[in-house]
Backbone of each chain as ProteinMPNN parsed JSONL, in Angstrom:
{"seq_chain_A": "XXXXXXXXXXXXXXXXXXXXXXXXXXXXXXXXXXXXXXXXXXXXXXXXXXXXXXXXXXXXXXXXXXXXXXXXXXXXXXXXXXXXXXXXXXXXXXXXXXXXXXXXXXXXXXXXXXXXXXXXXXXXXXXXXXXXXXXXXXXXXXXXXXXXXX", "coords_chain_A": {"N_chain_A": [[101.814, 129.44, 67.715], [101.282, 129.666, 64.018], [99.546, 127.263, 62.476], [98.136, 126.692, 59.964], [98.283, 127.83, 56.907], [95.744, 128.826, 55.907], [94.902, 128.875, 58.403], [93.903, 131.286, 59.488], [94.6, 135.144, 61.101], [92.773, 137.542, 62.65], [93.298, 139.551, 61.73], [94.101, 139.688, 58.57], [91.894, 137.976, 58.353], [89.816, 140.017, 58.1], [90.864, 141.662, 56.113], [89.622, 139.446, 54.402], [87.361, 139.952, 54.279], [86.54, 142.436, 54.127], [87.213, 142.686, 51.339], [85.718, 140.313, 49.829], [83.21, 141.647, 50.549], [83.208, 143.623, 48.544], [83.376, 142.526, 46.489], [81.076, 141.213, 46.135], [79.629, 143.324, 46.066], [80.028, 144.429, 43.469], [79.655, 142.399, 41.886], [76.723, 141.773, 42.094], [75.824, 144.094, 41.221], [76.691, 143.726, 38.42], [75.54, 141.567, 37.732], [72.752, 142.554, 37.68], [72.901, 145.0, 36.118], [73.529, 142.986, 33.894], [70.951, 141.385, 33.205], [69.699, 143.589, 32.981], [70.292, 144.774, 30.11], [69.942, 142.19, 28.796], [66.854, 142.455, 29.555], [66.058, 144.619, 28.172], [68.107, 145.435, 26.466], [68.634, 143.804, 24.273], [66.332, 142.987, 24.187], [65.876, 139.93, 25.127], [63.575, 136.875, 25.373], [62.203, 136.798, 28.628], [62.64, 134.181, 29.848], [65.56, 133.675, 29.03], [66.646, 135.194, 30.954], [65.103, 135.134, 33.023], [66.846, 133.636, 35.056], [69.031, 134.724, 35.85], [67.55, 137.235, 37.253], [66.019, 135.973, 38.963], [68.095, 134.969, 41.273], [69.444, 137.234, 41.879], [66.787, 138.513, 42.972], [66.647, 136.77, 45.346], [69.3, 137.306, 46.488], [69.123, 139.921, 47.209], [66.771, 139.55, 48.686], [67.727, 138.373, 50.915], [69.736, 139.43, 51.713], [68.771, 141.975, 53.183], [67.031, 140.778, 54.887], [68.267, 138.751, 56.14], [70.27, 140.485, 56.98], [68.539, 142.236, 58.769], [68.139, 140.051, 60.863], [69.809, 139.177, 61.771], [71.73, 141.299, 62.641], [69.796, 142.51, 64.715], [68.408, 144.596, 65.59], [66.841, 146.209, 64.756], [64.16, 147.376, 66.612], [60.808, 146.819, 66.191], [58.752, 147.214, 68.205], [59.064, 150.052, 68.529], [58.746, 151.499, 66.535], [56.669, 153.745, 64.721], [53.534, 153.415, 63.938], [52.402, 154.545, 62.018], [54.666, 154.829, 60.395], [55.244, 152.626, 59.169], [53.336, 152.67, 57.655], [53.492, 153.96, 55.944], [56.152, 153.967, 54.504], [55.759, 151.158, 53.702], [53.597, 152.188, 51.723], [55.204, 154.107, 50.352], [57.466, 152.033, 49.488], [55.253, 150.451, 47.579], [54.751, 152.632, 45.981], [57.74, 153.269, 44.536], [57.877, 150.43, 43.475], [55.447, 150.707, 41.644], [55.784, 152.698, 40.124], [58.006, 152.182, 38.915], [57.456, 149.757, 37.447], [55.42, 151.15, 35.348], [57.415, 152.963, 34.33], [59.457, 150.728, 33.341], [57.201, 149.447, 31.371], [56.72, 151.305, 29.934], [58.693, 153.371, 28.747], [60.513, 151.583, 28.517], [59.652, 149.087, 27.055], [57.981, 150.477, 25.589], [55.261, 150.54, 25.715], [51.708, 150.632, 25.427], [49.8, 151.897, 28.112], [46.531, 151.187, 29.857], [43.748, 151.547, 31.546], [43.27, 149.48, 33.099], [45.227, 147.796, 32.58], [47.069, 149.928, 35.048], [45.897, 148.763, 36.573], [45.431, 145.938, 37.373], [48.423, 145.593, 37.48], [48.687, 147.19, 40.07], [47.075, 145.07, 41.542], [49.219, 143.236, 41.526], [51.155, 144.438, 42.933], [50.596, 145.265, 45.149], [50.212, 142.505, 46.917], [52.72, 141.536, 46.654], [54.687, 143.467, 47.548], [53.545, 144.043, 50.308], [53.706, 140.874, 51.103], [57.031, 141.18, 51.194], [57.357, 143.33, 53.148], [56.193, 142.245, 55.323], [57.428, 139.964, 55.791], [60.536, 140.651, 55.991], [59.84, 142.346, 58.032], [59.316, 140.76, 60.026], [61.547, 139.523, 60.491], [62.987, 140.979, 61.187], [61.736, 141.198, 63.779], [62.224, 138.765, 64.42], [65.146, 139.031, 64.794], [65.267, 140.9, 67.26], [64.556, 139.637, 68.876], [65.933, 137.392, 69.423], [68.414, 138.45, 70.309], [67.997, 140.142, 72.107], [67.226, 138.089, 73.683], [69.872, 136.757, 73.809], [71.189, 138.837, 75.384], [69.887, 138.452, 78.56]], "CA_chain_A": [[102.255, 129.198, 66.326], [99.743, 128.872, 63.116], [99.222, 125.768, 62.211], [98.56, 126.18, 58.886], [98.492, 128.752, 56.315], [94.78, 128.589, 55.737], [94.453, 129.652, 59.628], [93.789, 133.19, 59.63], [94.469, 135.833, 62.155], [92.012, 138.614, 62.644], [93.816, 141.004, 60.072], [93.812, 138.155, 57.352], [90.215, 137.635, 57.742], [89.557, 141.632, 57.809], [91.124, 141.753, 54.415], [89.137, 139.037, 53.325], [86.109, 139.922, 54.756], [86.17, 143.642, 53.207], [87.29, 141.786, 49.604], [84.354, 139.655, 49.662], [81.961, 142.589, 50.607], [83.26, 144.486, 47.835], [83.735, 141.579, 45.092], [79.975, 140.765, 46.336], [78.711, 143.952, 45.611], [80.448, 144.48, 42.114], [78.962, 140.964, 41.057], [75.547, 141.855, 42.313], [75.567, 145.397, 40.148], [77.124, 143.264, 37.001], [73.996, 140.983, 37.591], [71.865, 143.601, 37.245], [73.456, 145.375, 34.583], [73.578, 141.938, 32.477], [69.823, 141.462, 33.219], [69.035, 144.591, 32.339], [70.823, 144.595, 29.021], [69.439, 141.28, 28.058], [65.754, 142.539, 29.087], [65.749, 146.037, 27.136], [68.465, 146.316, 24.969], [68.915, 142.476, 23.668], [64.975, 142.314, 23.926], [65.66, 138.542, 24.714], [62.444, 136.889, 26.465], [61.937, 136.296, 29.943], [63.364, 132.396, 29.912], [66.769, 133.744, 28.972], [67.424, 136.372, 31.846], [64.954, 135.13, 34.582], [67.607, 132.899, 36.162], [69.682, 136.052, 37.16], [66.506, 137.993, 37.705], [65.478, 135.114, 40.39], [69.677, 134.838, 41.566], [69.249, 139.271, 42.305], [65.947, 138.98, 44.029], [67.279, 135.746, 46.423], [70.147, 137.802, 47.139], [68.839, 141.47, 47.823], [66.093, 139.566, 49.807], [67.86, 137.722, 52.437], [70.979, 140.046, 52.23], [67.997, 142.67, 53.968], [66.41, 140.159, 55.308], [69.504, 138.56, 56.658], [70.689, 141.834, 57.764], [68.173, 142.417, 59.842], [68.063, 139.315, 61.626], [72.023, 138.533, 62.979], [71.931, 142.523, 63.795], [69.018, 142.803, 65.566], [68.65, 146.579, 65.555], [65.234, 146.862, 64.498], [63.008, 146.997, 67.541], [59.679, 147.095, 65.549], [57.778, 148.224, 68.857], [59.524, 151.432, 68.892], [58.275, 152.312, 65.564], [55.474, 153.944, 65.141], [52.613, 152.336, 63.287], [52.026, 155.804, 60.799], [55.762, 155.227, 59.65], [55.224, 151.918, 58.895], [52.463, 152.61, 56.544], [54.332, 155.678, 54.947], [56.948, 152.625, 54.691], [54.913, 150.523, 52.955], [53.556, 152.965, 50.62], [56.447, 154.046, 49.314], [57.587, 150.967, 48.681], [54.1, 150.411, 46.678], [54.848, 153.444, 44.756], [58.406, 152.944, 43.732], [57.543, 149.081, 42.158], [54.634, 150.999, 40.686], [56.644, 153.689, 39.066], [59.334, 151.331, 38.061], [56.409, 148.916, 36.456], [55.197, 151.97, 34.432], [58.814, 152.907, 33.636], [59.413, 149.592, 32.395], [56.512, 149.102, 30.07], [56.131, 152.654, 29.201], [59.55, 153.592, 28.576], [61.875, 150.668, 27.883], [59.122, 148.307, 25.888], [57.099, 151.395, 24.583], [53.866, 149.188, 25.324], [50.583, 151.422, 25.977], [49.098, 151.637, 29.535], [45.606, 151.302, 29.805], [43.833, 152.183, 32.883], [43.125, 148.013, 32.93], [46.802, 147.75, 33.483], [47.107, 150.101, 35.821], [44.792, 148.117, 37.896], [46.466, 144.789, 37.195], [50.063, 146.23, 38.288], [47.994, 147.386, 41.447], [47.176, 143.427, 42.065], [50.212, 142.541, 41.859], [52.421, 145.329, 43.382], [50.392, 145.238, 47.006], [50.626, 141.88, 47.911], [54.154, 141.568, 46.628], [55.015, 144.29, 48.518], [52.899, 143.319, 51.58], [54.651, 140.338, 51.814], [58.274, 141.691, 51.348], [57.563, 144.249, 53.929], [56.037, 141.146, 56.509], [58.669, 138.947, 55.679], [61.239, 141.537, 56.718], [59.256, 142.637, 59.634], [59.438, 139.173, 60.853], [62.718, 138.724, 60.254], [63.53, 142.168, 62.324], [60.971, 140.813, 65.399], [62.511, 137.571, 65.108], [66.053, 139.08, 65.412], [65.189, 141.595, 67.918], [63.872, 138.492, 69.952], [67.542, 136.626, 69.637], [69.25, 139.827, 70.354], [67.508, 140.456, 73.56], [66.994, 137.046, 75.168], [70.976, 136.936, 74.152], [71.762, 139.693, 76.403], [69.228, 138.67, 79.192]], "C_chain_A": [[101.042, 128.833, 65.464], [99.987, 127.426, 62.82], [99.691, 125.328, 61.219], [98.376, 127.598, 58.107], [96.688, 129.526, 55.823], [94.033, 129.005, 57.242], [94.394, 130.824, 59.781], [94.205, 133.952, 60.557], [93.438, 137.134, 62.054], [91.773, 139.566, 61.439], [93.301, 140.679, 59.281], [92.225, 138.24, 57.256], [89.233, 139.096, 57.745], [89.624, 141.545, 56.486], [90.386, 140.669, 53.999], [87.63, 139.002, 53.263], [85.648, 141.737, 53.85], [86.722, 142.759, 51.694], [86.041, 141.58, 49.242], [83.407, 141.024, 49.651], [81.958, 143.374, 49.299], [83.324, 143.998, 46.687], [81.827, 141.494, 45.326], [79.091, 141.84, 45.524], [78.861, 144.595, 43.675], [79.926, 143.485, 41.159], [77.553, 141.187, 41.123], [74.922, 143.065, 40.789], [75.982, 144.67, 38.914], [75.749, 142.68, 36.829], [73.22, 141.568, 37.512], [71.764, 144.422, 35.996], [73.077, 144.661, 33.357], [72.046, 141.851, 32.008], [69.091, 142.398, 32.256], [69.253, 144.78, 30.962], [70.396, 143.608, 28.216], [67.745, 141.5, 27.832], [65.589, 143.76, 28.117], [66.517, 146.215, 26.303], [68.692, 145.205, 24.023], [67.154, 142.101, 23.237], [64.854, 140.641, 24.219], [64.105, 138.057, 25.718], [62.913, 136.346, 27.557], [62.881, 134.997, 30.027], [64.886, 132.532, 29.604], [67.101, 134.228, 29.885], [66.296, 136.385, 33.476], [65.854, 134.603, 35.694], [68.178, 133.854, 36.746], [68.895, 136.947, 37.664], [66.17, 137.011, 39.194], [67.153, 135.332, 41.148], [69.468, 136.189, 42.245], [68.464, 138.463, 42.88], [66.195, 138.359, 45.276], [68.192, 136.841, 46.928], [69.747, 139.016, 47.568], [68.392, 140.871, 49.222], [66.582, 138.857, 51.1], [69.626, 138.458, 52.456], [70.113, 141.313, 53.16], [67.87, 141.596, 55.143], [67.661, 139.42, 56.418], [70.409, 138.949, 57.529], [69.923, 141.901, 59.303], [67.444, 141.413, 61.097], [68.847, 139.37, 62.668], [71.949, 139.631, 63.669], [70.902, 142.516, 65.086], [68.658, 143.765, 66.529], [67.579, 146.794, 65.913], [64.343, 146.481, 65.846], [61.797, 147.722, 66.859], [58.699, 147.683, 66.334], [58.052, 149.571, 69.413], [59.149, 152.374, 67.353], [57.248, 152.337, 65.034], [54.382, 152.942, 63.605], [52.189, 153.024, 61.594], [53.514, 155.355, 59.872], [55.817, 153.948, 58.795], [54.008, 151.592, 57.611], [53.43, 153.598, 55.441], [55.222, 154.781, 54.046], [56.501, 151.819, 53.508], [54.296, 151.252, 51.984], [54.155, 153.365, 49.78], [57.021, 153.034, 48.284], [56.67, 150.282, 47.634], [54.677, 151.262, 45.455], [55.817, 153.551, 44.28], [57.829, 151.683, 42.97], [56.481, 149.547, 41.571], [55.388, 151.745, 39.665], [57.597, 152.937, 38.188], [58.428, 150.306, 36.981], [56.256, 149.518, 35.329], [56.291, 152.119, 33.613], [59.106, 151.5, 32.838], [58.882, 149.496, 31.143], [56.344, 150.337, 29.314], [56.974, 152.563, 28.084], [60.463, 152.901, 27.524], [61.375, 149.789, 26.938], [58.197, 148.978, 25.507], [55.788, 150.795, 24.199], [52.876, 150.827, 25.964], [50.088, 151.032, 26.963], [47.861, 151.607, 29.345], [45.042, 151.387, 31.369], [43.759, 150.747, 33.568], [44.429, 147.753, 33.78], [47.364, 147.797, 34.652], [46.737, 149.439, 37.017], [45.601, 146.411, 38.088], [47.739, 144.674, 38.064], [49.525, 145.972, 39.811], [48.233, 145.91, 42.255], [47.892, 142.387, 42.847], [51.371, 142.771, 42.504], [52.041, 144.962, 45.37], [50.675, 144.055, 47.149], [51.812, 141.178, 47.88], [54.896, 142.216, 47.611], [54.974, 144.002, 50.449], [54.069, 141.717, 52.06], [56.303, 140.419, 51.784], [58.255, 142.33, 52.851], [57.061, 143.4, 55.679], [57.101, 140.537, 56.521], [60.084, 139.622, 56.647], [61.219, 142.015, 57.649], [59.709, 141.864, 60.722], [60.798, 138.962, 61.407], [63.625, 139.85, 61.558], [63.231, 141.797, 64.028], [61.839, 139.934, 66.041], [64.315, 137.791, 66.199], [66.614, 139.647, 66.616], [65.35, 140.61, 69.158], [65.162, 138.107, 70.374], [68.029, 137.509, 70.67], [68.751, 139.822, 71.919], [67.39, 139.06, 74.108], [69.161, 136.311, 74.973], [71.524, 137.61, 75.429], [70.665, 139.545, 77.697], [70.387, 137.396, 80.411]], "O_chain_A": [[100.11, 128.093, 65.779], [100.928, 126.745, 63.228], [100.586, 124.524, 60.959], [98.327, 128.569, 58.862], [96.606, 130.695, 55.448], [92.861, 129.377, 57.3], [95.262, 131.297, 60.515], [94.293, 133.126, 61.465], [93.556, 137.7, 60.967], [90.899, 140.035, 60.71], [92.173, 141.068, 58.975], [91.539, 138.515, 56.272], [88.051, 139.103, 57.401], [88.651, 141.38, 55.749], [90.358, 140.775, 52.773], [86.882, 138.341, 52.542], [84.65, 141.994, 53.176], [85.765, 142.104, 51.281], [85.333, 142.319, 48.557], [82.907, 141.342, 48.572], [80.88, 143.798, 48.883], [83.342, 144.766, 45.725], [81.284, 141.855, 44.282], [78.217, 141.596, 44.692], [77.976, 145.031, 42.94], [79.779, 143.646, 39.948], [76.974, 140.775, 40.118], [74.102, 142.942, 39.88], [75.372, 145.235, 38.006], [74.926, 143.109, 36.021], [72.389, 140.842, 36.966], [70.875, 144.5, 35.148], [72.603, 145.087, 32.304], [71.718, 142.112, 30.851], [68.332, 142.234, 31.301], [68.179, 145.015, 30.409], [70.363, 143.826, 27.005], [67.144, 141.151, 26.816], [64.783, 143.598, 27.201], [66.226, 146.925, 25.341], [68.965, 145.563, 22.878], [66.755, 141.314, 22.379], [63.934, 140.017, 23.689], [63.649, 138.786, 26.599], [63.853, 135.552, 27.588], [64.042, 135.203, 30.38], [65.565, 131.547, 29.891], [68.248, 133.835, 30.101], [66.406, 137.067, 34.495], [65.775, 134.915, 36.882], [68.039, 134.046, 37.954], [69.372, 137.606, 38.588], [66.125, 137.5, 40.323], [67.055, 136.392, 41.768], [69.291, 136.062, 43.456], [69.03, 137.524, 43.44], [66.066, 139.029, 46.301], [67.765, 137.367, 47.955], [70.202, 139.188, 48.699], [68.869, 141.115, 50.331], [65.926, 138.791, 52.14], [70.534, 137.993, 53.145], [70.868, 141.75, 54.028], [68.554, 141.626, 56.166], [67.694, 139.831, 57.578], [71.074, 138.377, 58.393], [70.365, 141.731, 60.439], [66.601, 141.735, 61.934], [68.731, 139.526, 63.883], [72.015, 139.605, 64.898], [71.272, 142.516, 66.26], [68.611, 143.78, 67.759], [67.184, 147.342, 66.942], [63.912, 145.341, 66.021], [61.689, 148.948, 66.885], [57.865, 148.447, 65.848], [57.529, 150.113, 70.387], [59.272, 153.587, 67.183], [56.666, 151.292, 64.744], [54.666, 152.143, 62.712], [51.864, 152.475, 60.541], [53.461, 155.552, 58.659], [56.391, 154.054, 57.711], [53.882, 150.595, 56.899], [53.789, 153.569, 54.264], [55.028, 154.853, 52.832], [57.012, 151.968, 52.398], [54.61, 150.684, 50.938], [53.928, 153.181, 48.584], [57.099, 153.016, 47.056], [57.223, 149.554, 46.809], [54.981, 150.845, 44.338], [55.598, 154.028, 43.167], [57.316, 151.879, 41.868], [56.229, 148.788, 40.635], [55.548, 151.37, 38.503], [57.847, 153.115, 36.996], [58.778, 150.165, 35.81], [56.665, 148.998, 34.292], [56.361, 151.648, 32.478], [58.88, 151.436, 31.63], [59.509, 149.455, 30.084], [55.87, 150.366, 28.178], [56.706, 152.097, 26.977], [60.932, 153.218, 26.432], [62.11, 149.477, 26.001], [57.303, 148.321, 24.972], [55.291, 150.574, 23.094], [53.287, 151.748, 26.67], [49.804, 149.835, 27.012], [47.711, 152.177, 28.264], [45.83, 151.301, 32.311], [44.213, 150.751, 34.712], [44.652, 147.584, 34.979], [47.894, 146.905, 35.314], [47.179, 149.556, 38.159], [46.254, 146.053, 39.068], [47.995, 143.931, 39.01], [49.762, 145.011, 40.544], [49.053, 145.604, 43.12], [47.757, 141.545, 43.735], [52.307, 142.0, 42.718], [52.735, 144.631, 46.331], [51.775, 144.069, 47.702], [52.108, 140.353, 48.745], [55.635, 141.642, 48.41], [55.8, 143.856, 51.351], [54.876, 141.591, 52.981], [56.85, 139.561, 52.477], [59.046, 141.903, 53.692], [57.41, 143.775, 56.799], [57.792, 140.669, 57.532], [60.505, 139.168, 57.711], [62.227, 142.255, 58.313], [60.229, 142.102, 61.813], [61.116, 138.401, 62.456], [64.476, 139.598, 62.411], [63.924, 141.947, 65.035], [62.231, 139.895, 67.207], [64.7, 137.334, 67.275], [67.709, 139.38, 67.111], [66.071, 140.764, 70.144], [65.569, 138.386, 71.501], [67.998, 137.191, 71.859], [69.488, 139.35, 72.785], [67.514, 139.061, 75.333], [69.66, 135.58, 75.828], [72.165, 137.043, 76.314], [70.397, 140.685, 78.076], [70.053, 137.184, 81.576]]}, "seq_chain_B": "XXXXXXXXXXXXXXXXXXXXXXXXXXXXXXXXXXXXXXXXXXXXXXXXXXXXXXXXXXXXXXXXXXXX", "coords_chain_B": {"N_chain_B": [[96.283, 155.723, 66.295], [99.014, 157.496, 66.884], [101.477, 158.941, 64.431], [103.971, 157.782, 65.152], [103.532, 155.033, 66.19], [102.51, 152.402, 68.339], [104.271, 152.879, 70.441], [105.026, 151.988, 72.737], [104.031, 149.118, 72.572], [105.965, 148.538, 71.219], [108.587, 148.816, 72.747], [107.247, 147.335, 74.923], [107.553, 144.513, 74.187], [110.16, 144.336, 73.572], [111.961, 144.815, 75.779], [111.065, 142.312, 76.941], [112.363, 140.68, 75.701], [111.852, 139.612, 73.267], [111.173, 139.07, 69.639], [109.678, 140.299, 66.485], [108.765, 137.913, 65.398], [108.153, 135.913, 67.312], [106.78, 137.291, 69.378], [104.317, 137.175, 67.962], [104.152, 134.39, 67.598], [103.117, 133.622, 70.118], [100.767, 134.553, 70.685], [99.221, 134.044, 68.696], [99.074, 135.073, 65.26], [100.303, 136.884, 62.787], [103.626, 137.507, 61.708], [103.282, 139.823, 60.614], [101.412, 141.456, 61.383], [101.603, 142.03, 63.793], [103.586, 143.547, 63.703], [101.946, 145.409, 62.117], [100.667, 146.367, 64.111], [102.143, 147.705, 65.789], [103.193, 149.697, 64.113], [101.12, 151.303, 64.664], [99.275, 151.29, 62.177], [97.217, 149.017, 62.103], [94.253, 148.288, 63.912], [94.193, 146.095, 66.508], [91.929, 144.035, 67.684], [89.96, 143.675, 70.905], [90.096, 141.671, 71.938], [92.728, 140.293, 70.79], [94.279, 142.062, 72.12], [94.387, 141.808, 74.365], [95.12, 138.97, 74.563], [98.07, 140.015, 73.858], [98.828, 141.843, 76.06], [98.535, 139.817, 78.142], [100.741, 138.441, 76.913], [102.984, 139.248, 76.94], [102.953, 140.525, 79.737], [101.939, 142.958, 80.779], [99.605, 145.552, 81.648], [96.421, 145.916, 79.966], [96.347, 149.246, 79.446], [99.045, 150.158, 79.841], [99.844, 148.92, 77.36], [98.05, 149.83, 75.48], [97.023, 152.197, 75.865], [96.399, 155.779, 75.063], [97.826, 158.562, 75.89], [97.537, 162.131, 76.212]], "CA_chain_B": [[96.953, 156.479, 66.752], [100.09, 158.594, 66.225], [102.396, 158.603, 63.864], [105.166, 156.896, 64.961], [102.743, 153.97, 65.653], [102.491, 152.16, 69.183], [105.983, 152.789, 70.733], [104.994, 151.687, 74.143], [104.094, 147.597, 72.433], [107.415, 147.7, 71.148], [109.195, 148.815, 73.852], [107.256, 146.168, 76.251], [108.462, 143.861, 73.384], [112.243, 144.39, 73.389], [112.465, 144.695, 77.041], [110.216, 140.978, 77.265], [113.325, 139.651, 74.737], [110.912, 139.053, 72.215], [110.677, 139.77, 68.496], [108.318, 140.367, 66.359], [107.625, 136.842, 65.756], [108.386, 135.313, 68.595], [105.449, 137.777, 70.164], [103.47, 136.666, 66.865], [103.836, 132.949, 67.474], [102.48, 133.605, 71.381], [98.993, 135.352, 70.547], [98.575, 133.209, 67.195], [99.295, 136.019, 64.721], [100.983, 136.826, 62.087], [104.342, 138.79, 62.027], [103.118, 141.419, 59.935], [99.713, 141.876, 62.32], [102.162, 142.369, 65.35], [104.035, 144.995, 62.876], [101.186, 146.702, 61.995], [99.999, 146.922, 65.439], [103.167, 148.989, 66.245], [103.428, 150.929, 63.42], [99.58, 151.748, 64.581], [98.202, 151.14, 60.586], [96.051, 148.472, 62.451], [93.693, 148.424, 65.762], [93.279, 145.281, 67.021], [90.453, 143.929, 68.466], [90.041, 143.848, 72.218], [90.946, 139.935, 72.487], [94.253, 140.248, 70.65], [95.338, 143.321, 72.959], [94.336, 140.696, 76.379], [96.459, 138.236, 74.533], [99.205, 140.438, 73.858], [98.808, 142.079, 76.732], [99.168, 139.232, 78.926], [102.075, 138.232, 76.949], [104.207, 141.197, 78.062], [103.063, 140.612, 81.677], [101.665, 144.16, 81.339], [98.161, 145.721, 81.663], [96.214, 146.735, 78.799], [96.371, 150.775, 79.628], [100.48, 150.271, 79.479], [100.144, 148.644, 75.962], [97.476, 150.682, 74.91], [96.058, 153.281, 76.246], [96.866, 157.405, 74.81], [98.221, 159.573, 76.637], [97.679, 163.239, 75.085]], "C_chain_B": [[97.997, 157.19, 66.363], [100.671, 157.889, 65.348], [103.438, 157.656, 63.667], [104.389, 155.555, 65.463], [102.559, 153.808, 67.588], [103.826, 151.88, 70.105], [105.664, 151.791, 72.118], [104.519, 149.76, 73.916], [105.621, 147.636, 72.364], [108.302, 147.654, 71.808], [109.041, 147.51, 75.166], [107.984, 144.412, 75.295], [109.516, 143.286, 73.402], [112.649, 144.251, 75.064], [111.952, 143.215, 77.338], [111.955, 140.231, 76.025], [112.986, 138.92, 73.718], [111.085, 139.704, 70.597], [109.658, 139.275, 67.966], [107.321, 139.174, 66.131], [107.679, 136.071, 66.577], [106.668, 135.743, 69.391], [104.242, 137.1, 69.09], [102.885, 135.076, 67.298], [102.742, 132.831, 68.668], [101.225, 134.064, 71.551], [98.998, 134.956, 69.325], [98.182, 134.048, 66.106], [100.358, 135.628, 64.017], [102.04, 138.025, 62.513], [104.147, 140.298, 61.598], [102.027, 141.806, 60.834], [100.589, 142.678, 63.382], [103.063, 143.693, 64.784], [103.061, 145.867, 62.751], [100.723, 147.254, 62.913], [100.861, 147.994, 65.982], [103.524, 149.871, 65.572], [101.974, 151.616, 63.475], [98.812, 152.022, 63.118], [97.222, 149.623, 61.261], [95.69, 148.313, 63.474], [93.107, 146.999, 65.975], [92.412, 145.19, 67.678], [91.272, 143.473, 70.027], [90.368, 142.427, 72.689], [92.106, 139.745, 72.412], [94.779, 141.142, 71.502], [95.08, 142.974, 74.041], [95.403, 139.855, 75.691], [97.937, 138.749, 74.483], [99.739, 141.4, 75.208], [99.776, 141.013, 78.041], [100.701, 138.655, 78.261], [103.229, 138.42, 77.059], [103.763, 141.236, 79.248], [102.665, 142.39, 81.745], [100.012, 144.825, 81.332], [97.533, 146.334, 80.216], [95.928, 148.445, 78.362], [97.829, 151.007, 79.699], [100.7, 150.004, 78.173], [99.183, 149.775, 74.968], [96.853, 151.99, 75.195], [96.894, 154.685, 75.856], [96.627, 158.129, 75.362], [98.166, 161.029, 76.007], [98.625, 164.478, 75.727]], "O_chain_B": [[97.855, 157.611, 65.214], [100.616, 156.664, 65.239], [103.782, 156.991, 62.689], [104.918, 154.666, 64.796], [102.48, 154.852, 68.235], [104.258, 150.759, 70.376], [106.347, 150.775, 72.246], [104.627, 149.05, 74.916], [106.394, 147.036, 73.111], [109.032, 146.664, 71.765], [109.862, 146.977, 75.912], [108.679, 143.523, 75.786], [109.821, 142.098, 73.292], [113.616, 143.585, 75.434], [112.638, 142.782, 78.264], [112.15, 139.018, 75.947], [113.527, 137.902, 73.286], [111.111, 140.931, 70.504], [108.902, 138.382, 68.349], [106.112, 139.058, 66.328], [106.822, 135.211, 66.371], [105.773, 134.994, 69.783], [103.284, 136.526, 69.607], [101.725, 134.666, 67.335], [101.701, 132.193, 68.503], [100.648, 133.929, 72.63], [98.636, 135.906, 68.63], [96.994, 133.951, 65.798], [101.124, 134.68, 64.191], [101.806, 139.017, 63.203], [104.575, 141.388, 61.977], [101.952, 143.034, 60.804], [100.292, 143.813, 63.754], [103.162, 144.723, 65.449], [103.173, 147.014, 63.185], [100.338, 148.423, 62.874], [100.426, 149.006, 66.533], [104.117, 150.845, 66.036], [101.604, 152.361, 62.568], [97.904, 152.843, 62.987], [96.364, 149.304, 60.438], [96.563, 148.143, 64.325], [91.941, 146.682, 65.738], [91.975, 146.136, 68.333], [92.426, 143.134, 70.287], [90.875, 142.186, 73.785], [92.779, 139.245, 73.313], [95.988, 140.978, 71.671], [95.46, 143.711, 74.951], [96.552, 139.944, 76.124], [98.874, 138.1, 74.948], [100.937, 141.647, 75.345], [100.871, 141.157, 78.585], [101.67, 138.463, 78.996], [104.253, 137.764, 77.247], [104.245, 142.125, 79.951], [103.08, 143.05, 82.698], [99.258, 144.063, 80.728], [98.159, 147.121, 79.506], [95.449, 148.832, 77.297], [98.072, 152.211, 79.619], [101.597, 150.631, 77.609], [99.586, 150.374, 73.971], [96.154, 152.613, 74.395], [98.038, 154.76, 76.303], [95.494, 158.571, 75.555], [98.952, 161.092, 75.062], [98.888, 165.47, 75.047]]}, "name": "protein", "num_of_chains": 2, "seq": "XXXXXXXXXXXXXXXXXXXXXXXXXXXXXXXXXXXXXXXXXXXXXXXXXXXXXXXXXXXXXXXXXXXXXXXXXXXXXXXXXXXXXXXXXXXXXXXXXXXXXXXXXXXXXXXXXXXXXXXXXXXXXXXXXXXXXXXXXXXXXXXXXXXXXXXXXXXXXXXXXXXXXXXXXXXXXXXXXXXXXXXXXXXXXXXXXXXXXXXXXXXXXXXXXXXXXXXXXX"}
């Protein structure tokens, strides 16, 4: 017999476990949306729309990051070392492209090659440590994962 | 699974003198879970089909297992 009403059975917490995933990701895309709307089409500065700008990056990064801990999928010494640069590059050259896009595009500011170099600065070891951080977080869960099942 | 859902729970069911919440109360479920399980719109997990299993005294390849 339940208990109480507040005790779940399997089902129950199915349905509220797909809900959540799907209320989660509808709130995430609004937060983004709003962001975005307040930085380009409201023009407001920075100090109005970093709090959900910081709120997004917390959540992307340890909903990855997060991810690939509990699973503990990623065995990092099965992949190769070339893919992991390729990997990392990419990821360089989207936040570059999106930088450009930004200032080009949406605040119609002039690039200079100065800039360019600047961005650079600040894109690798952003990047760099996203792509360690995550690494880590894959090794560490790999680690769980396997001395679980040992 | 099929259509008509999991005939072979409800059958071990009705012959055990059980309804649906009766079997509900005994594997800590709801009545509609133990419904949907027989109208096969949901697959429990492999713990609830040992508990319900043992609570019909039958194996879990009599409650579940498809036959084609």
């Amino acid at each position: 017999m339940r208990k109480s009403p507040f005790n779940l059975d399997e089902r129950e917490r199915d349905v509220y476990k797909n809900l959540i995933v799907i209320l989660y990701f509808i709130t995430l895309i609004a937060l983004i949306v709003l962001q975005l709307y307040r930085q380009f089409v409201l023009r407001q500065s920075s100090e109005q729309w970093d709090d959900i700008a910081l709120l997004i990056t917390f959540n992307v990064l340890l909903l990855i990051g997060g991810g690939l801990f509990l699973s503990g999928h990623v065995n990092l010494k099965r992949i190769k070392i070339l893919y992991l640069v390729i990997g990392y590059a990419a990821f360089v050259l989207v936040g570059y492209l999106f930088t450009i896009f930004k200032y080009k595009v949406l605040l119609g500011q002039a690039i200079t090659l100065q800039h360019f170099r600047s961005y650079l600065f600040i894109i690798l070891p952003i990047t760099a440590i996203l792509v360690l951080g995550w690494g880590l977080m894959a090794y560490l869960g790999h680690q769980r994962m396997e001395n679980k099942l040992k | 699974m099929d259509k008509q859902g999991n005939m072979k729970l409800r059958l071990a069911r009705i012959e055990k003198n059980l309804n649906q919440q009766e079997l509900a109360d005994l594997v800590e479920v709801t009545r509609q879970t133990i419904g949907l399980i027989e109208k096969g719109n949901y697959n429990p997990t492999l713990n609830l089909c040992i508990k319900i299993a043992k609570a019909l005294d039958r194996t879990l390849d009599e409650l579940f297992w498809e036959e084609e």
